[in-house]
C-alpha positions in Angstrom: 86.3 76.3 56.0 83.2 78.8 55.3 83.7 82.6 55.0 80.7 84.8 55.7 80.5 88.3 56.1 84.1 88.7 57.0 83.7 85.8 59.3 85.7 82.5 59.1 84.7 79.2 60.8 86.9 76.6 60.5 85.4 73.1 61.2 87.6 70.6 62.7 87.4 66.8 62.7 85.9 66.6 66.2 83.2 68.7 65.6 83.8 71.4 67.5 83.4 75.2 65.4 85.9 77.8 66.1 84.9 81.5 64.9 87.7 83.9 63.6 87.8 86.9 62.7 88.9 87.7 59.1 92.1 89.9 60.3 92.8 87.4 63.0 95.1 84.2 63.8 93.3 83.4 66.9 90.0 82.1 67.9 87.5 84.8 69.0 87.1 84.2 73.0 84.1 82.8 74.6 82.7 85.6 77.4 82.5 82.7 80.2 86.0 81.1 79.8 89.4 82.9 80.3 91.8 83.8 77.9 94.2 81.7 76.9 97.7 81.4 78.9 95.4 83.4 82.3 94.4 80.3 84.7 92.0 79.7 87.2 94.8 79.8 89.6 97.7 81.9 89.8 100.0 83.9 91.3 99.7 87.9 90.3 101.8 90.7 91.6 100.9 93.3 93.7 101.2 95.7 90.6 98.8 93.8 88.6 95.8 94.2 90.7 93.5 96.9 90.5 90.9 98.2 93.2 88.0 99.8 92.7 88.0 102.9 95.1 84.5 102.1 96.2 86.2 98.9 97.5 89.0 100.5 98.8 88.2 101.4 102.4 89.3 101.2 105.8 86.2 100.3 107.0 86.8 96.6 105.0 89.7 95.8 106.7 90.5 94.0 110.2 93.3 95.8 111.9 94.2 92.4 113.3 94.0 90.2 109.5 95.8 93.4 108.4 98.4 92.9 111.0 98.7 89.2 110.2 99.3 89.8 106.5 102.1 92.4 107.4 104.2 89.9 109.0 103.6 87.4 106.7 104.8 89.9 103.9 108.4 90.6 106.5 108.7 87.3 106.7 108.5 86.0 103.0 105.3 83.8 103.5 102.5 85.2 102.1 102.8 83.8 98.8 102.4 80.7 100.7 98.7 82.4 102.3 95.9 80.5 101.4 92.8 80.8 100.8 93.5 82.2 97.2 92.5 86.1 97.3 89.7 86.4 94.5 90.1 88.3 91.2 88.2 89.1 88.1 89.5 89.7 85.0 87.6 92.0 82.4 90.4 91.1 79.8 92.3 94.3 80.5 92.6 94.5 84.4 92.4 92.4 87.3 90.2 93.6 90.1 90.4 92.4 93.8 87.3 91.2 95.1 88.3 89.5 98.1 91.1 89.4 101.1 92.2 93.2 100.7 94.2 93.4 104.2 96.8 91.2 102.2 97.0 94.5 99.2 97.2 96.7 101.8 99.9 95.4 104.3 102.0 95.2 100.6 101.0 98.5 100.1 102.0 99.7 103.5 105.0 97.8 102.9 106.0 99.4 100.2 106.2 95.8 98.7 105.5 96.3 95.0 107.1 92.5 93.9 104.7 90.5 96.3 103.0 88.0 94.7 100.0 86.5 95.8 97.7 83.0 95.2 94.7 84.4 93.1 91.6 82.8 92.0 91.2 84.2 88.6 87.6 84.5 87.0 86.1 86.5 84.1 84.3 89.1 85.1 84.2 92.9 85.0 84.6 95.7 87.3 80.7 95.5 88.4 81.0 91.7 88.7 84.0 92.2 91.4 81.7 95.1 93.5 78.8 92.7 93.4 80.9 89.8 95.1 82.7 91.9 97.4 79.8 93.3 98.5 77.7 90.5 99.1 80.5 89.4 100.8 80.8 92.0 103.2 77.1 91.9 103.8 77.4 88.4 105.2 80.9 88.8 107.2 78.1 91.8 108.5 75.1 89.7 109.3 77.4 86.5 110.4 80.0 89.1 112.9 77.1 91.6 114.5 74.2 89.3 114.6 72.5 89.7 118.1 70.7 86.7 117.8 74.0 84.6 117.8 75.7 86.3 120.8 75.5 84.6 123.7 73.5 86.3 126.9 
């Protein structure tokens, strides 16, 4: 074990260097991997997502996906939906970067205990605007291209 400037690294017998803080009992985390015990894939509740409000509107969502997601939520299937709704998490929130028709027919709802399949990365709040809006600028290009329209 060496101590350095209030630093301890602890050396184990496969080589591999763990850095702690002084005052703590758990390895400092990496930025690129999750914390422990949050996994790539999970299910999270409708109360642990968070949205940023430049995200949040109703030019995003398809009345018809919206629609969809609202019966699946009467019906007690969408924690069955697939594909896994994409999250970041900073390592204080989650933030919704992707399938937000599903958050809002819960919301509508009034259904605060859904749970839903979530990819689960690292990432901050800028990371999830990024993705969702290069996202959005494809569905764009991909939906209303002229060029692809037959006639």
């Amino acid at each position: 074990m060496l101590t350095q400037a209030g630093v301890t690294t602890v050396l184990l017998a496969r080589r591999i260097d763990i850095t702690m803080l002084r005052d703590s009992r758990s390895p400092v985390c990496s930025p690129v991997r999750l914390p422990a015990g949050v996994l790539g894939r999970d299910y999270l509740k409708y109360s642990q997502l968070s949205v940023a409000d430049e995200l949040f509107a109703r030019e995003f969502l398809d009345n018809a996906a919206l629609e969809e997601a609202m019966t699946a939520i009467g019906c007690g299937s969408m924690r069955a939906a697939r594909p896994a709704m994409k999250v970041f998490f900073d390592g204080c929130k989650f933030w919704l970067a992707g399938h937000f028709h599903r958050y809002e027919a819960a919301r509508r709802l009034g259904a605060r205990h859904q749970e839903f399949w979530c990819e689960i990365q690292p990432g901050s709040k800028g990371d999830t605007l990024r993705y969702a809006s290069t996202r959005a600028a494809s569905f764009t290009r991909v939906r209303y291209d002229p060029s692809t329209s037959a006639g």
